[in-house]
N, C-alpha and C positions, 0 to 999 in steps of 0.2 A: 715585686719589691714593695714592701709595706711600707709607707711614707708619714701616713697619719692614721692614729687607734683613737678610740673612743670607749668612756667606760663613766657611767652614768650612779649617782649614790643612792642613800635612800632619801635624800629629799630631793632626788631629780633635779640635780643638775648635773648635765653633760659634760665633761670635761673632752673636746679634741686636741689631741697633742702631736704636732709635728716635728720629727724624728727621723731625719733621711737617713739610715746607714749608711756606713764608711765616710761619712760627712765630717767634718768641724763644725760647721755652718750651714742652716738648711738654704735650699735653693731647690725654688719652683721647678717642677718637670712635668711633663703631659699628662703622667701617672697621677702625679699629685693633684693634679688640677684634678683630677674623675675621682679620685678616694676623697677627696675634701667635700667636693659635689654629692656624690654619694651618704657619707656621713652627714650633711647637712640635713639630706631630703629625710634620712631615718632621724634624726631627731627632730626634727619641726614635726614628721607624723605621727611621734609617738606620746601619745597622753601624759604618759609618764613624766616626761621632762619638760620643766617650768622653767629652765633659761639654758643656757652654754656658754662655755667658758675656751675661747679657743688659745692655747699656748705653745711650745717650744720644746721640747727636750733636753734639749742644747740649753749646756751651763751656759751662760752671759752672753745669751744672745737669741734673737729670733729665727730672725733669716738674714742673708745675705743677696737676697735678689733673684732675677731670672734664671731658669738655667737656656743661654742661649741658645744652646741646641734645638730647643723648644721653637724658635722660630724658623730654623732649617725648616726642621720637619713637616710643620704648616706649611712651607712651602713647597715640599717634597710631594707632600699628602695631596696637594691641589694640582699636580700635572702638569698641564699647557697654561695654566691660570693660578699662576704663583702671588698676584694681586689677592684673588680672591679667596685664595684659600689662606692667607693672613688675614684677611677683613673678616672671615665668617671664624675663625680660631678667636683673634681678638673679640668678636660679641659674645663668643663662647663665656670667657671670660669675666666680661660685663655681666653679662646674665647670672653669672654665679655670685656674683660680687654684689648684684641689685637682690638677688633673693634674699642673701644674707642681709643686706640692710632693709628689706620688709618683713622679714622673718617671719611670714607667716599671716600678718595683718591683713583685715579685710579693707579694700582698698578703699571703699569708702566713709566706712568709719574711722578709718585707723588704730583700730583696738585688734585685741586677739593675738598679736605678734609674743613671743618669744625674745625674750630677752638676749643678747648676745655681748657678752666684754670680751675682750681681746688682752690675753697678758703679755706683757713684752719683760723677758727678763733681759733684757740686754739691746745690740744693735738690731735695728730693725731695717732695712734699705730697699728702696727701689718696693719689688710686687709683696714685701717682705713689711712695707708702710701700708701699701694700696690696700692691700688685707684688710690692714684692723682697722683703716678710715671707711672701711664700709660698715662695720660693727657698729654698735649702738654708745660700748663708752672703754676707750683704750686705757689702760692700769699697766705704769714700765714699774723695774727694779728701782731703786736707789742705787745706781751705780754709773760713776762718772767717766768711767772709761767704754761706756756706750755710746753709739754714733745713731743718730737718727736721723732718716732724711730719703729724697730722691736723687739720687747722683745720679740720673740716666744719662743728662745733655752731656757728661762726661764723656761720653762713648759715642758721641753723636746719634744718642736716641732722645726720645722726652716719655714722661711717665705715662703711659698707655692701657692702662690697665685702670683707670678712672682716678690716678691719682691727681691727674691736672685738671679738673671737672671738678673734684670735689675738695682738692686744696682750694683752688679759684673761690668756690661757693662759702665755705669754710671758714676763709679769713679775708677773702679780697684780695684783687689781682694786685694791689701794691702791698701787700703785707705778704701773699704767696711768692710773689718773685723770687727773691735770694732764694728760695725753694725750687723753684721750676727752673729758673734759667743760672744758675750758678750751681745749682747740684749742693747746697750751703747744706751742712752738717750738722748737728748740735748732740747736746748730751740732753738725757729726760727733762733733768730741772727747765734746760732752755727752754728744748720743745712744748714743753707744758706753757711755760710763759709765754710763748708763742703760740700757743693755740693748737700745735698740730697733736699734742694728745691729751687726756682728760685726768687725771694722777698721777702721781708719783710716789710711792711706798715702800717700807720695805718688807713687807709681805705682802705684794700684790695680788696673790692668788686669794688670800684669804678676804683683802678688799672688793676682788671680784666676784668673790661668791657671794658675799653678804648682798651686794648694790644688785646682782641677779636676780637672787630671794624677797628682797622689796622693790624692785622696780616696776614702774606702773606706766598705761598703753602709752602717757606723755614723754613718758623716758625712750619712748623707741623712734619718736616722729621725728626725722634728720631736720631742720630747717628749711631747708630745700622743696621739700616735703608738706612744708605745712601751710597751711592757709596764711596770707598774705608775707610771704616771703619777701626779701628786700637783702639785692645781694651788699656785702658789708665793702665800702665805700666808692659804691654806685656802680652802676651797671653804665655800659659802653654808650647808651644813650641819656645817660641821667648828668647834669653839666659836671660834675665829679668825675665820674666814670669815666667821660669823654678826654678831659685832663691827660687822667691816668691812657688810656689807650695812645694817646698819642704820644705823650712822652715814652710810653713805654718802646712803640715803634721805633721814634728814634736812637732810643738807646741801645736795641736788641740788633740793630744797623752797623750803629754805628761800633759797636763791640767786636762785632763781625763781619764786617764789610761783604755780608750777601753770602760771604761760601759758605757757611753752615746752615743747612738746609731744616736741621734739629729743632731750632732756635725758631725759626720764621713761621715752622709748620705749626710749634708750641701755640705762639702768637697768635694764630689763626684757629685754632683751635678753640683757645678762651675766650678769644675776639667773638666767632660767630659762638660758640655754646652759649655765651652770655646772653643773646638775642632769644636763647628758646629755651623752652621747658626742659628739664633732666634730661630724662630720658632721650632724647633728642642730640642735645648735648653731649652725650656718651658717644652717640651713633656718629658727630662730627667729629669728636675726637678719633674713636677707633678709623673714618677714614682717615685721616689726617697721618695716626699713627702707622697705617700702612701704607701713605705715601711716601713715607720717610726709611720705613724699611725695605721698600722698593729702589732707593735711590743707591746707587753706587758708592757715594759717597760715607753714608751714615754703614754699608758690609763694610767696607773697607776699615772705619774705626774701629768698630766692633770687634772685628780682625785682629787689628795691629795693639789696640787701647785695652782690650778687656782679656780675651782668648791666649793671643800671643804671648802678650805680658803676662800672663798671669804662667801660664807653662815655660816663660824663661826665668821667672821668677822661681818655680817649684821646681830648678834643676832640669829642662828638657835638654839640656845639653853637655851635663855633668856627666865623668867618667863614672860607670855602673857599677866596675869592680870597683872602687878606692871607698873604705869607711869613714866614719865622720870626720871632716876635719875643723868642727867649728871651732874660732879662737877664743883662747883664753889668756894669752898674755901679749898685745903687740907692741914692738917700737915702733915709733913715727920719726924718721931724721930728719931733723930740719923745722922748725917752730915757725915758719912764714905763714903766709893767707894758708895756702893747701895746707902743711904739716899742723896748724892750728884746726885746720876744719875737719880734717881725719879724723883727729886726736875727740873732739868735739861729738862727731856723730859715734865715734867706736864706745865711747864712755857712755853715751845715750843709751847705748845697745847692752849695757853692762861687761864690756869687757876693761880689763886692768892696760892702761898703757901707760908707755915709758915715752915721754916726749923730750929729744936731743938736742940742742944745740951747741955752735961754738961756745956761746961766752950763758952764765946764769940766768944776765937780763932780759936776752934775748929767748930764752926758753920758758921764760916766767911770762912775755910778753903773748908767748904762744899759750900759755894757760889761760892767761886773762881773754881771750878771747872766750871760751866755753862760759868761765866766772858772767863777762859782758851778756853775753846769749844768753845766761841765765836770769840774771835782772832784768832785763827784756822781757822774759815769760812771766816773771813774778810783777813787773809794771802793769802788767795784762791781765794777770791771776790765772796764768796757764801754767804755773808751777810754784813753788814754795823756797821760803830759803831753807827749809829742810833739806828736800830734793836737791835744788844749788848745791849743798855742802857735802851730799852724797854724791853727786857727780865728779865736783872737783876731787873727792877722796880719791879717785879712780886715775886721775892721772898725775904723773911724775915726773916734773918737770926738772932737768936736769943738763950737767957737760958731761958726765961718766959715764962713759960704755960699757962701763960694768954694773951697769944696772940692768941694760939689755941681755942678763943670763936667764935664761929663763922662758925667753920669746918663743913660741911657735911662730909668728909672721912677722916679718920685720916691711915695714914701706917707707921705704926713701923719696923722698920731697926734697932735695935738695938743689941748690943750681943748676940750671941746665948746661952743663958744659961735661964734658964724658971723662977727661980725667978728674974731676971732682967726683962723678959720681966713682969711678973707678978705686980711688984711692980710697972711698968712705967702703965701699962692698967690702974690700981686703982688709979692711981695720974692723969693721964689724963682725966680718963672716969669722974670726981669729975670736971670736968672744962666744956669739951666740951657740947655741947646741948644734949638731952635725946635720940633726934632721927638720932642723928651723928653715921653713922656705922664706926665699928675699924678693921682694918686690919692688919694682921701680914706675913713681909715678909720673917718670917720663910725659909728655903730651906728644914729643915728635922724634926724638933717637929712637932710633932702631936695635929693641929689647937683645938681638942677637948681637950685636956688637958690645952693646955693654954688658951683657953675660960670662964677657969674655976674660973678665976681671974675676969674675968667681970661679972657684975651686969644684963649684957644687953645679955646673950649670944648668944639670935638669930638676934641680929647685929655683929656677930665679924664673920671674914671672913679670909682665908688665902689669901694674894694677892702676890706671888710667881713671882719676878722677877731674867731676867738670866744675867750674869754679861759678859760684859758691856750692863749697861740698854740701853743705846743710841746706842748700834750696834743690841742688841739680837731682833727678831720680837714677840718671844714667853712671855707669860705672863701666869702662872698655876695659877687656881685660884682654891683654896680648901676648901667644905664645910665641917664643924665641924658638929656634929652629931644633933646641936640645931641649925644650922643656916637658919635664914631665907632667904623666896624667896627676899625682899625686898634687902637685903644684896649682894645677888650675882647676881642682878639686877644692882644693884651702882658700884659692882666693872665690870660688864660689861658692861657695858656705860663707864667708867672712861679705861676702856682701849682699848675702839673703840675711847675717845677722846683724847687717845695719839697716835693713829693710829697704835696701835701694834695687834696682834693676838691670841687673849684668848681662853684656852681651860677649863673645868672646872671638876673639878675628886672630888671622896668623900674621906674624910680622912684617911688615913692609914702610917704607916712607908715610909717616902721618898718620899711618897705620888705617881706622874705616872712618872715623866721625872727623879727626883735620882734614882728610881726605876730601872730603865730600864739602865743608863750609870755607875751606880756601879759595877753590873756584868761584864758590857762588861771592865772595869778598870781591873778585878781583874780576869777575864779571861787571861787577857794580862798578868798579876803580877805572874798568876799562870803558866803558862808557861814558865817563866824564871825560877822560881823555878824548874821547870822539865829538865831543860837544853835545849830548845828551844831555837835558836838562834833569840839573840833579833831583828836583822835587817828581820829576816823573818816573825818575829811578825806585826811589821809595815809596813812594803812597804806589806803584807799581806792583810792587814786591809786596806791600800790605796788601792788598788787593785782593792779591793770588792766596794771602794766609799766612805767608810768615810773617814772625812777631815785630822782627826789626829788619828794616830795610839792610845793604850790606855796608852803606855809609855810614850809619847809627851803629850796624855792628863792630866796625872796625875802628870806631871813637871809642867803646864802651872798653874792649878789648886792646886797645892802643894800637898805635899809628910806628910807633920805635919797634915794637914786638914785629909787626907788619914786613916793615925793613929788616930787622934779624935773620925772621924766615927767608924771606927773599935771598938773600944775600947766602944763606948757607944754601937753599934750593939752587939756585945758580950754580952754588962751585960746585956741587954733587952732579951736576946733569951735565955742564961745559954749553959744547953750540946747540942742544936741543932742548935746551931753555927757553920756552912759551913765553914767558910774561913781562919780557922785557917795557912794554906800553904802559903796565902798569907799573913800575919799578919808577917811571921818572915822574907819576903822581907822588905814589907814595915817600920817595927820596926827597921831592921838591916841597913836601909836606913837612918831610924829617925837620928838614934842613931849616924850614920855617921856626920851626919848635913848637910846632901845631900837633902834638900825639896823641889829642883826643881826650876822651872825658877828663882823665886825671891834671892834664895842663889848661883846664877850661879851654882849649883851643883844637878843634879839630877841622872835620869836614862842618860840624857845626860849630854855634856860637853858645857860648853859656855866657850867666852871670855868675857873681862872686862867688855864689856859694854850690856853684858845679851844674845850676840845673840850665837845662838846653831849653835854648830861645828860637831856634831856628837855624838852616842851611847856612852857610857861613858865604855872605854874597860874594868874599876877596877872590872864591873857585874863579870865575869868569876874568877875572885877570890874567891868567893863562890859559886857562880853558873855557876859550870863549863858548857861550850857548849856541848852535846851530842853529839856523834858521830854518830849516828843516827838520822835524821832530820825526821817529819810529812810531809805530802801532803802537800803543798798550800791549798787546798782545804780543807781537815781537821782543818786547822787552820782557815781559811773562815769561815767557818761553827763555830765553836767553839765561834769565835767571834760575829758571826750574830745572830747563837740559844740563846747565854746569854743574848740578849738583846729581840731578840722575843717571847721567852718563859715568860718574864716576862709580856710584853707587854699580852698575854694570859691570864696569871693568873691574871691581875690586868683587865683585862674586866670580867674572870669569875667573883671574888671575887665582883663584883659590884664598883669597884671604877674609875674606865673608865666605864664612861655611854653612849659613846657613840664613833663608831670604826673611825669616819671622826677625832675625838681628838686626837685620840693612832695614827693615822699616820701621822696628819699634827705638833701634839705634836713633834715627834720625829722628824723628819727633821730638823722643827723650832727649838728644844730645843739643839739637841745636834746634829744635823748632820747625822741622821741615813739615809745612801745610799740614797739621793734625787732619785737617777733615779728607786728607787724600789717603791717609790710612800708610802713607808711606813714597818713596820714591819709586818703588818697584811695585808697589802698588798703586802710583800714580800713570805709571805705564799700562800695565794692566789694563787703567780704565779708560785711558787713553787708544788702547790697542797698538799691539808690537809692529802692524803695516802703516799704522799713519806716523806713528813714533819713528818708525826707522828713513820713512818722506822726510817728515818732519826735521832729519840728523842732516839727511842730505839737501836740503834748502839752508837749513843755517851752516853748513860747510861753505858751502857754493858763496854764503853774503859775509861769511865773518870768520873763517876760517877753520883750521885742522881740530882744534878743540872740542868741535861740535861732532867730529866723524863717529859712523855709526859704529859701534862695536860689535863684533862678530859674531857673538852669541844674540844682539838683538836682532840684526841680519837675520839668524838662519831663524831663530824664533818667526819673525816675518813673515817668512817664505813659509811656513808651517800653520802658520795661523794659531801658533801658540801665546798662551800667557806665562808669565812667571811660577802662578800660583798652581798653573794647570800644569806644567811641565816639573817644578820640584818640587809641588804638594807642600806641605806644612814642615815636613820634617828632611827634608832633601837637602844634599851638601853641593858644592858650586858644581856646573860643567866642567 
């Protein structure tokens, strides 16, 4: 497969142009790396061509990055010695990357080289930037819906391919940061302002050719490169430099409390490259960059963050037979936070919705929400009141249900009480078309019960959004026991065209994502009840990688919602109701009036204006602190098992169909340790024989909760992994 052509004028210049077929977006492969290579070596030796110009095919855009399989393979390719066949692939790379930036110069003059610009019509990311920072002077589009940047820590990788060696050199380890360790983004004009590229135009090719045709041997000498170099705001041992290194340290810590291994390797990377010559510098990156690929943790993101995601996003688990169902007209019931944020991201997306409530005000209140989101963008200059007044167009805020004629998807947000939602289905479904499917954004009834209210029930679908709609990436979507393919076809289109991340699980209690963050809540709850010091509950659970401790979560989320569930979990189950330990925290909290962030009064303390001050000391008035404290690590665990253990049980039970769901769910949904690539992929790398030890030691100290589940048992005894036993595309045991 032809990747990159070349074809050269009559005043010699080369034009290579990169072109992946079947692509949208190019993306490096093995292939590409040798035609590029290739194509280089024939123009730097041919007389004829006085500069090169390397670009894109692809309308509005450059590349999009690595193709990951590229790193398989390197390590496929190297046998017994999977290290090393990624360290000698990575200098591969370098090397083609350093030729291109010497182009041909003799080394100690520095003259003779060949000119080289790089056009960027569009997004440039990840090896898709590292490229044209090796060229002599980068020319993007004028176009602002271009992204430029390294977003590898994203994935828990870092730019490897000489992009953090030569960002570092380039601008300076404080001015490169938000580049390297935030994966920070920008559009051309930024980037140019920023340094990471050299014009901006809107005919870049024809800027490129001209600056080829007079550039002279001073034009090709990178900085780095040239006699009395001096990196831009001091080098590691320069009193600047040193500054920077150490604040840097502490922040890249404390960001991460240690688990992202991405971040630290980055750091070490620029740290010692900074002490030595280029060349040198590359050779500590590329180790650096294969110790990170080595790491369990950095496959596992990769996995779950780039690979996964990215094939549940393009439909991996869309019905095959059913045609398009993307929407064109939705109702939203109900104008609260969710039916506001629906309404908000569906209009983003350019669809027409009808937004319902009881009374005018109430539905105008849900519009103004979008109006508010939009003045926000325009404060920032991320959007226009043009735009604002083309989004608002888009929704109709309204009491008549007869505006809902017309809908292909209707999504209820409404109360969570089941004859409210009951009674809206039947009043609805009596208006909207016959073949209109109905969704319900339920967070914990059970989609087959209330299905039970329509006429239609192999159109009714659960469409499970996480609050805030407009921040969360995840979208659960839940088949009821009648629902059809057609149904969870519409709601998977409809939220590839809000551009969120849909996973889809079969009905049950709490369905896959309450399922799994209740435990880990009431793990936490229950600990205090024991006398567990609460701040070691938390920085605990940070520790390990999630965002918020379950004390912080269950303030943010409320303390009365807390009690709701509980109280309805109880009647549903009778005497095999677990959590009664935690029931007289969270009841004795209710009762308080302590429900967490919204009443400034939770497990923590706020001031006036909401923001948290600290653990709230009143805890130890009933729950006194133990004098005896747990492991760190026993509390770890505690917290990590209640939430993977469920994850287990909801793939046996058949309601997680598929394991790429259960881990890119978790991340997405609540935050489960990003850098473990998942819960079931946290097992994995734990191994399914110490995992299943591990079930039966916290049984034996803390109860039934912890038992080991069946399928991890026999996994065990087999010496199997999750990912080895149902491969990428496999549905439960």
């Amino acid at each position: 497969m032809t990747e990159f052509t070349m074809t050269t004028d009559a005043d010699g210049v080369a034009t290579i142009i990169w072109d992946v077929p079947g692509k949208s977006m190019n993306v490096m492969s093995y292939e590409g790396l040798a035609q590029v290579d290739k194509l280089m070596d024939e123009a730097l030796a041919d007389d004829a061509v006085k500069g090169i110009i390397l670009t894109s095919g692809k309308e509005g855009s450059f590349a999009g990055g690595m193709d990951l399989n590229l790193i398989a393979k390197m390590k496929a390719d190297a046998g017994d010695n999977p290290a090393k066949g990624l360290f000698d692939g990575v200098m591969d790379m370098h090397r083609l990357l350093r030729k291109i930036e010497l182009a041909g110069m003799d080394p100690k003059t520095q003259k003779g080289g060949k000119p080289i610009a790089c056009v960027l019509p569009g997004t440039a990311l990840g090896i898709g930037l590292e490229l044209p920072l090796s060229c002599h002077r980068i020319f993007a589009a004028t176009n602002s819906k271009a992204k430029i940047g390294l977003p590898e820590i994203m994935v828990g990788i870092f730019p490897g391919a000489g992009g953090t060696t030569r960002l570092v050199r380039k601008m300076g380890a404080m001015a490169a940061s938000p580049f390297l360790l935030e994966g920070k983004l920008v559009d051309p004009a930024k980037a140019k302002a920023a340094g990471l590229i050299d014009e901006v135009t809107d005919d870049p090719m024809a800027a490129a050719r001209d600056w080829v045709l007079n550039a002279k041997d001073a034009d090709l000498v990178k900085p780095w490169d040239a006699k009395g170099y001096k990196m831009p705001g001091g080098a590691p041992y320069h009193p600047a430099g040193f500054m920077t290194f150490v604040g840097a340290s502490a922040m890249v810590n404390g960001k991460t409390q240690g688990v992202y291994p991405a971040a630290k390797a980055l750091l070490s990377a620029v740290y010692e490259g900074a002490l030595v010559p280029f060349d040198t510098a590359l050779k500590i990156e590329a180790r650096w960059f294969t110790s990170v690929l080595m790491n369990p943790s950095s496959e596992a993101m990769i996995r779950s963050l780039f690979i996964n995601k990215e094939a549940l996003e393009k439909g991996a688990v869309r019905p095959a037979d059913v045609a398009d169902q993307r929407v064109k007209k939705l109702g939203v019931l109900g104008a609260g936070m969710m039916g506001a944020g629906i309404s908000l991201v569906s209009a983003q997306a350019g669809i027409e919705v009808v937004l319902i409530d009881q009374t005018q005000e109430a539905a105008d209140r849900g519009k103004s929400y979008t109006s508010d989101f939009a003045d926000k963008g325009i404060a920032r200059k991320k959007t226009t009141p043009e735009k604002k007044e083309q989004l608002l167009s888009l929704i109709t805020a309204t009491t008549d249900l007869g505006a809902l004629k017309g809908c292909d998807l209707i999504i209820e947000a409404v109360f969570e009480d089941p004859k409210v939602k009951a009674e809206m289905t039947q009043k609805v479904e009596a208006v909207i078309p016959e073949d209109c499917i109905f969704a319900s954004n339920t967070s914990t009834l059970p989609i087959t019960e209330l299905a039970k209210a329509s006429a239609r029930p192999e159109q009714f679908i659960g469409i499970h959004f996480f609050s805030p709609v407009e921040k969360m990436l995840l979208v659960e979507i839940i088949k009821g026991k009648g629902t059809g393919d057609r149904a969870v076809a519409k709601a998977l289109d409809y939220v590839r065209q809000i551009r969120k991340t849909p996973i889809v699980v079969n009905d049950a209690r709490f369905f896959y994502a309450n399922r799994c963050i209740i435990p880990y809540i009431n793990e936490g709850i229950r600990m205090v009840a024991e006398g567990v010091e609460p701040a070691l509950i938390e920085n605990a659970a940070k520790l390990v990688g999630m965002p918020l401790g379950p004390l912080q979560l269950v303030d943010e989320t409320s303390i009365d919602l807390g009690a709701k569930i509980a109280r309805a979990t109880k009647a549903a189950m009778g005497d095999a109701y677990p959590d009664a330990a935690v029931d007289d925290v969270i009841f004795w909290m209710e009762n308080l009036g302590r429900l967490g962030r919204k009443t400034k009064a939770g497990f923590y303390s706020y001031d006036e204006k909401g923001k948290r001050e600290g653990l709230w000391d009143g805890l130890g008035g009933s729950y006194a602190i133990a004098e005896e404290q747990p492991e760190l690590t026993d509390v770890q665990h505690r917290l990590l098992f209640a939430q993977s253990l469920e994850a287990v049980r909801a793939l046996e039970e058949g309601v997680l169909m598929d394991i790429r769901e259960g881990d890119v769910g978790a991340i997405l949904g609540w935050g489960f340790a990003p850098w473990s690539g998942g819960p079931l992929s946290w097992l994995d790398m734990i191994g399914a024989p110490y995992a299943a030890e591990r079930c039966d030691q916290l049984t034996a100290k803390y109860g039934d909760r912890f038992t080991c589940p069946d399928l991890l048992r026999d996994m065990a005894a087999k010496g199997q992994s999750f990912y080895g036993r149902f491969g990428e595309t496999a549905a439960a045991a």
